[in-house]
C-alpha positions as a LaTeX table, in Angstrom:
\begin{tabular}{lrrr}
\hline
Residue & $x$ (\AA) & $y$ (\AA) & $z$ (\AA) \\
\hline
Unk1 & 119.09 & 80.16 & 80.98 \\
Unk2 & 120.65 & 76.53 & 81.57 \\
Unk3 & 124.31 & 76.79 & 81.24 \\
Unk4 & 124.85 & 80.47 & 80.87 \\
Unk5 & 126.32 & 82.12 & 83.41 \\
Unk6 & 124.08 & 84.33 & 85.45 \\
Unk7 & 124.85 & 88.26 & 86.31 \\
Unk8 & 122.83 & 91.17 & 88.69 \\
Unk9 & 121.69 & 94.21 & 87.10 \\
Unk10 & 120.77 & 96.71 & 89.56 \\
Unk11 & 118.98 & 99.58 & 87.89 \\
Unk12 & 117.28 & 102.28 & 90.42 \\
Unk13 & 116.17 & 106.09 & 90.62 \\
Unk14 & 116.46 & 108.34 & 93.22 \\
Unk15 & 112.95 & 109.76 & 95.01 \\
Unk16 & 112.06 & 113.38 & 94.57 \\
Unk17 & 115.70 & 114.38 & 93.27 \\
Unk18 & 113.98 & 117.13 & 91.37 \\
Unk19 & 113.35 & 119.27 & 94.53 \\
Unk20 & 117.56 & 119.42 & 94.78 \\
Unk21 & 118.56 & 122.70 & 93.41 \\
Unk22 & 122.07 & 124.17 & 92.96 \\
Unk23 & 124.70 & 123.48 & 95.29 \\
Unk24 & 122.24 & 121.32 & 96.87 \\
Unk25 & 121.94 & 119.11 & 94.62 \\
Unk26 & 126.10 & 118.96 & 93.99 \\
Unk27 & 126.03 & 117.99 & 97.96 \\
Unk28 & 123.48 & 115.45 & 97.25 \\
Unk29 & 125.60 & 114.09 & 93.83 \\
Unk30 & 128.84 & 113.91 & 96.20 \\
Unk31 & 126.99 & 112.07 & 99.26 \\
Unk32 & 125.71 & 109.55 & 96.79 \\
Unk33 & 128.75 & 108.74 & 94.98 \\
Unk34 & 130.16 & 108.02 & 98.66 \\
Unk35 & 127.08 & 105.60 & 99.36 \\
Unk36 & 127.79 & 103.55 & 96.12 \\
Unk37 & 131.54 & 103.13 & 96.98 \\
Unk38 & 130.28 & 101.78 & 100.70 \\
Unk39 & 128.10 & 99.32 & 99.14 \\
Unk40 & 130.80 & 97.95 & 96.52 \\
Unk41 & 133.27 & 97.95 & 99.60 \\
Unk42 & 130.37 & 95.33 & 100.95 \\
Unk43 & 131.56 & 92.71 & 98.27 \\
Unk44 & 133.90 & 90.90 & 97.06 \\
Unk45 & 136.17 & 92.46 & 93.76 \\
Unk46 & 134.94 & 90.11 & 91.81 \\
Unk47 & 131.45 & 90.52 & 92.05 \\
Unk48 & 131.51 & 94.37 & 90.46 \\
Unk49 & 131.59 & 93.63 & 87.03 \\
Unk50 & 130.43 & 97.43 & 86.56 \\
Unk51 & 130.19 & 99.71 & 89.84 \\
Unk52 & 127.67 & 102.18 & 90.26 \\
Unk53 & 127.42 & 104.71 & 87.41 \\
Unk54 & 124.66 & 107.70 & 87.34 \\
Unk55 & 122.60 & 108.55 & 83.95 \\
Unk56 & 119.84 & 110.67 & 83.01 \\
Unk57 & 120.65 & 112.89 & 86.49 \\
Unk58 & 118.82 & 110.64 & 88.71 \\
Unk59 & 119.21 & 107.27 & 87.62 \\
Unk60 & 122.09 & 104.38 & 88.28 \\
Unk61 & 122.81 & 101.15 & 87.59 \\
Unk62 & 125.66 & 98.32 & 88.33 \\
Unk63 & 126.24 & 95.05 & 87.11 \\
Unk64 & 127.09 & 92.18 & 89.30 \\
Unk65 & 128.60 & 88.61 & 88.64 \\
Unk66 & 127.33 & 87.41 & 91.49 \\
Unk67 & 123.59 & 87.18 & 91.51 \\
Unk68 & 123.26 & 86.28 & 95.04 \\
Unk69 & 125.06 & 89.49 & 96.33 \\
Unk70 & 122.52 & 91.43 & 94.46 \\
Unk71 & 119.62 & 91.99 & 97.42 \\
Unk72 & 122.54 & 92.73 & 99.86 \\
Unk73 & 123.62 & 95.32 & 97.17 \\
Unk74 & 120.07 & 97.03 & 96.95 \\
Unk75 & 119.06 & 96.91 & 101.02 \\
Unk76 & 122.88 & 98.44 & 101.75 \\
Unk77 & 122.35 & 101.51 & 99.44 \\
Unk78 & 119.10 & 102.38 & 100.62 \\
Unk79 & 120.00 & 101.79 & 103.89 \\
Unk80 & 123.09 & 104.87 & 103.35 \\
Unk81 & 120.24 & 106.66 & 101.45 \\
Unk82 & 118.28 & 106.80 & 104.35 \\
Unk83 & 120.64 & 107.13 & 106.52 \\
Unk84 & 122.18 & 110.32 & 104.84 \\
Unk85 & 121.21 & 113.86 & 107.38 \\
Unk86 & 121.35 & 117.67 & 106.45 \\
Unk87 & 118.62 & 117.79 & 103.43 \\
Unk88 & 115.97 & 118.33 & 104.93 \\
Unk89 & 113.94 & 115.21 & 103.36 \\
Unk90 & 114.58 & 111.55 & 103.79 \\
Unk91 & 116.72 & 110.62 & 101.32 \\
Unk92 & 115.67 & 107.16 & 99.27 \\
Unk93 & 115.71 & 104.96 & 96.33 \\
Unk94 & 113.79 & 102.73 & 94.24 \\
Unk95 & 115.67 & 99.63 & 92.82 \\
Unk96 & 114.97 & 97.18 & 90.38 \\
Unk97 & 117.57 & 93.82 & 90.50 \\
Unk98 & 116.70 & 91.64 & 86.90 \\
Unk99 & 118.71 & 88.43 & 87.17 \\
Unk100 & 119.45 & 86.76 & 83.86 \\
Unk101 & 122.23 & 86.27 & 81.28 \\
Unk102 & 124.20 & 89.41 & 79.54 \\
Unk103 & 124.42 & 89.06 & 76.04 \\
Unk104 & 126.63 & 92.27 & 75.68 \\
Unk105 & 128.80 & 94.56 & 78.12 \\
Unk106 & 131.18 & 96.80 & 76.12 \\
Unk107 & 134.79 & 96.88 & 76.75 \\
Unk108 & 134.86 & 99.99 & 78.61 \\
Unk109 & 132.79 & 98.04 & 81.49 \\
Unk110 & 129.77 & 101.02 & 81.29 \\
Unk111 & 126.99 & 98.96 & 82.44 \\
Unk112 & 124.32 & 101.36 & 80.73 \\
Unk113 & 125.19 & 100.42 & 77.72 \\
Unk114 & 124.93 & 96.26 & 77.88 \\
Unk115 & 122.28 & 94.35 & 76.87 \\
Unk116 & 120.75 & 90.70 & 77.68 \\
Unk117 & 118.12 & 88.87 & 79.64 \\
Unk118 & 119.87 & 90.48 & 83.19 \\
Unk119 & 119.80 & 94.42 & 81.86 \\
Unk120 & 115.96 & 93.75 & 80.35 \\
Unk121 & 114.43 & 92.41 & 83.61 \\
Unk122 & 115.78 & 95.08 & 85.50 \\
Unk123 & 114.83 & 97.96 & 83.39 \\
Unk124 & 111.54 & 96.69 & 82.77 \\
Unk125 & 110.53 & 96.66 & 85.74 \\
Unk126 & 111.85 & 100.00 & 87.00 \\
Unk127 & 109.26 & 102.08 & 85.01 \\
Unk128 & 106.42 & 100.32 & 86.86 \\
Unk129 & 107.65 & 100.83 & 90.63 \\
Unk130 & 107.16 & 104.21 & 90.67 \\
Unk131 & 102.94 & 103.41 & 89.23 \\
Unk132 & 103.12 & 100.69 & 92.03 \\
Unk133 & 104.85 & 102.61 & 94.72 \\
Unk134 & 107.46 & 100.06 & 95.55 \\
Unk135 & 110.95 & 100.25 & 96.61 \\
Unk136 & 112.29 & 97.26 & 96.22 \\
Unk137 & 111.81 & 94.51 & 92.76 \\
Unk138 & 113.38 & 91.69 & 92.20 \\
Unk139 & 113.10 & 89.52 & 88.08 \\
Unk140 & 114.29 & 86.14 & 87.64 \\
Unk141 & 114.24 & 83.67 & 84.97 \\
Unk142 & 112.00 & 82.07 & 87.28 \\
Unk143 & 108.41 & 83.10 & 87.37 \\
Unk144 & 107.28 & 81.25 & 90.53 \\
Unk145 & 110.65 & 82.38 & 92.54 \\
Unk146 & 109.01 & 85.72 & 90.79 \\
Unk147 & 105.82 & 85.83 & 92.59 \\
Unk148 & 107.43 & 84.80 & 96.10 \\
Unk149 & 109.87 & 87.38 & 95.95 \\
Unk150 & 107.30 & 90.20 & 94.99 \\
Unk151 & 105.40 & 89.43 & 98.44 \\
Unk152 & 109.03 & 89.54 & 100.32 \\
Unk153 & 109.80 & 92.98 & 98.59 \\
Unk154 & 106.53 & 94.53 & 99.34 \\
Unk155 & 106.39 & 93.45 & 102.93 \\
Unk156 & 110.55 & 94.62 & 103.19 \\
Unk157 & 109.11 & 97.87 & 101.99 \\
Unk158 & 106.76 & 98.19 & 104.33 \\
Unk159 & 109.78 & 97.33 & 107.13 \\
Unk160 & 112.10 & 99.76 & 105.55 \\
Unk161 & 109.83 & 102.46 & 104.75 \\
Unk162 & 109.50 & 103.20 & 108.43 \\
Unk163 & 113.58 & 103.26 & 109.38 \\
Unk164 & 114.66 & 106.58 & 110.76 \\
Unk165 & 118.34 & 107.14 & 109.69 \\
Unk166 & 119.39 & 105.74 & 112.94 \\
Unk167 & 118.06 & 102.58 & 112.25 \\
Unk168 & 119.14 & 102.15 & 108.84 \\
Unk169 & 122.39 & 103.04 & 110.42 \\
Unk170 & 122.55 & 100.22 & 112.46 \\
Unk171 & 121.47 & 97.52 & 109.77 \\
Unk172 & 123.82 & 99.01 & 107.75 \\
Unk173 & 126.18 & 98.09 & 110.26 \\
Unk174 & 125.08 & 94.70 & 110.93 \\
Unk175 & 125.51 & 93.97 & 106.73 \\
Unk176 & 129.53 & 95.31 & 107.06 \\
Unk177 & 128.80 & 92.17 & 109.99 \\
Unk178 & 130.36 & 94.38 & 112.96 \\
Unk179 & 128.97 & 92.98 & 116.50 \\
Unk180 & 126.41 & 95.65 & 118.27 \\
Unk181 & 129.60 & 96.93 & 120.31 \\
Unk182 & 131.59 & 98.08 & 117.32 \\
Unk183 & 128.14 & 99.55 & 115.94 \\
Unk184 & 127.99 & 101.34 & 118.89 \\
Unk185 & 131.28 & 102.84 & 119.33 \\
Unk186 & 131.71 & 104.05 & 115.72 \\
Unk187 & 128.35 & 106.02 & 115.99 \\
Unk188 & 129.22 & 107.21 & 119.33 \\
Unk189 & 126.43 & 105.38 & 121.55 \\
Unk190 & 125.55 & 102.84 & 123.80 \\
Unk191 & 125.07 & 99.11 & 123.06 \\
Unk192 & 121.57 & 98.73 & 123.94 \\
Unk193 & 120.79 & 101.91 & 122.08 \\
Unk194 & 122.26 & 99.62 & 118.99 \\
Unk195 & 119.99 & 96.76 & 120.15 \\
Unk196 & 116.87 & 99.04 & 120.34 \\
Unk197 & 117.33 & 100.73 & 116.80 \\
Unk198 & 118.10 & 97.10 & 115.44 \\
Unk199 & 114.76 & 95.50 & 117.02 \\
Unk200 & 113.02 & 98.61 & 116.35 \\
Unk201 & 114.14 & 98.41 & 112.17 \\
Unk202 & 113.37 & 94.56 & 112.42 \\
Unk203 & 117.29 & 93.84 & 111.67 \\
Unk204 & 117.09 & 89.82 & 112.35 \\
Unk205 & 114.46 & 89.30 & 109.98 \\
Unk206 & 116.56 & 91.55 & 107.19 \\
Unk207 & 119.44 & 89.15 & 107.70 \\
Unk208 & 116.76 & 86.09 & 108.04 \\
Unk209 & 115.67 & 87.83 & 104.37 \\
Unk210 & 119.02 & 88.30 & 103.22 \\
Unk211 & 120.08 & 84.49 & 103.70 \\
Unk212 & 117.32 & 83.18 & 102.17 \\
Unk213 & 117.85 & 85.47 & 98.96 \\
Unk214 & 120.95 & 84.00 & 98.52 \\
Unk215 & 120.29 & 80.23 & 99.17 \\
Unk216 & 117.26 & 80.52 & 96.62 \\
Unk217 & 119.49 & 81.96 & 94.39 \\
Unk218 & 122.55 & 79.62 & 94.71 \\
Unk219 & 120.00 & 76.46 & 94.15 \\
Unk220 & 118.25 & 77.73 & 91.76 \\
Unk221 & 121.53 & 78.57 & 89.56 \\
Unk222 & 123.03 & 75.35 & 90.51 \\
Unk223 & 119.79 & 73.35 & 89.16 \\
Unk224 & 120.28 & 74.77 & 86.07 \\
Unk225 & 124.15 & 74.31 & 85.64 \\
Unk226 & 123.42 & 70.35 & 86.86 \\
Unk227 & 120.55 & 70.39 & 84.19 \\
Unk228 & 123.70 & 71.30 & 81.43 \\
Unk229 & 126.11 & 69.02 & 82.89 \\
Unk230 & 123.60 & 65.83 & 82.31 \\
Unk231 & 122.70 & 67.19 & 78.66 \\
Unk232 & 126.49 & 67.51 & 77.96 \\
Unk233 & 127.42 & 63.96 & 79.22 \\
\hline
\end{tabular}
């Protein structure tokens, strides 16, 4: 891992998508496709190395250069998942973030069809989440940052699993970082109704969670480029 650059592979399924039928499920096709363009508006150019794509009907997956932008990624797409009205169900997703080196990514940029340490983390572990009934997985090249970020995705499940669309509204609005006044007047509301729905969702300790993801990530790759440097010297 020392060395090589490091990429985000985001690779997640959509809950019960079987029960969409028809026109339905066109509707539910379109209001997705609209969800991953909001979350790749949330970062930098740079960091899509391959946006959002759909396979297998259900399924999707995006690569990212920037590792540490990969949590913010997964928490802003569930959060327009679940924040999506008009079908009836709550709409949600499982993802699956692997962290590692890419060994291949064809020319036409289709993230499906690369390969490497980044793509096999992720996948991996997406066929078990369903058997373990989690939402949210993070895989590193890094067992022990493994094991403490499999306690901090189960207990942001447990947070998230709870969020009426309303909240995930407003932490979705807190990740674009508008104050609670501009949440408020783009959804039509009152301030403190922004405050309630943020307490109520647990919104500071999603941005307490989102900060530390990154740091961990940022020192962890930078211990491992410093490692390089000394070998190279």
């Amino acid at each position: 891992m020392n060395g090589i650059r490091t990429f985000a592979v985001l690779t997640g399924d959509l809950e019960g998508s079987s029960r969409f039928k028809g026109k339905l499920r066109d509707e539910l096709l379109s209001r997705i496709k609209d969800c991953f363009r909001t979350v790749e508006k949330l970062l930098p150019p740079e960091t899509v190395v391959s946006g959002f794509e759909i396979y297998r009907g259900d399924s999707f997956q995006c690569v990212l250069a920037c590792a540490e932008d990969s949590l913010l990624a997964a928490i802003a797409l569930r959060c327009c998942l679940i924040a999506e009205e008009g079908f009836g169900d709550r709409l949600d997703a499982r993802v699956s973030i692997g962290i590692g080196s890419i060994d291949f990514l064809p020319a036409s940029g289709r993230g499906a069809e690369g390969d490497g340490e980044a793509f096999r983390n992720s996948g991996t572990m997406i066929e078990s989440m369903k058997k373990l009934k989690s939402k949210t997985r993070i895989t590193t090249p890094w067992p022990a940052v493994d094991k403490d970020l499999e306690v901090m995705c189960a207990l942001f499940d447990a947070l998230s699993e709870r969020w009426s669309p309303e909240q995930a509204q407003a932490v979705l609005g807190r990740m674009h970082g508008w104050t609670q006044e501009t949440i408020a007047t783009r959804h039509s509301i009152s301030q403190s109704a922004v405050n309630q729905r943020l307490k109520l969702a647990g919104g500071a300790a999603v941005e307490k969670y989102l900060e530390y993801y990154r740091n961990l990530l940022k020192e962890k790759i930078s211990e491992g480029q410093d490692m390089t440097e000394e070998r190279t010297e």
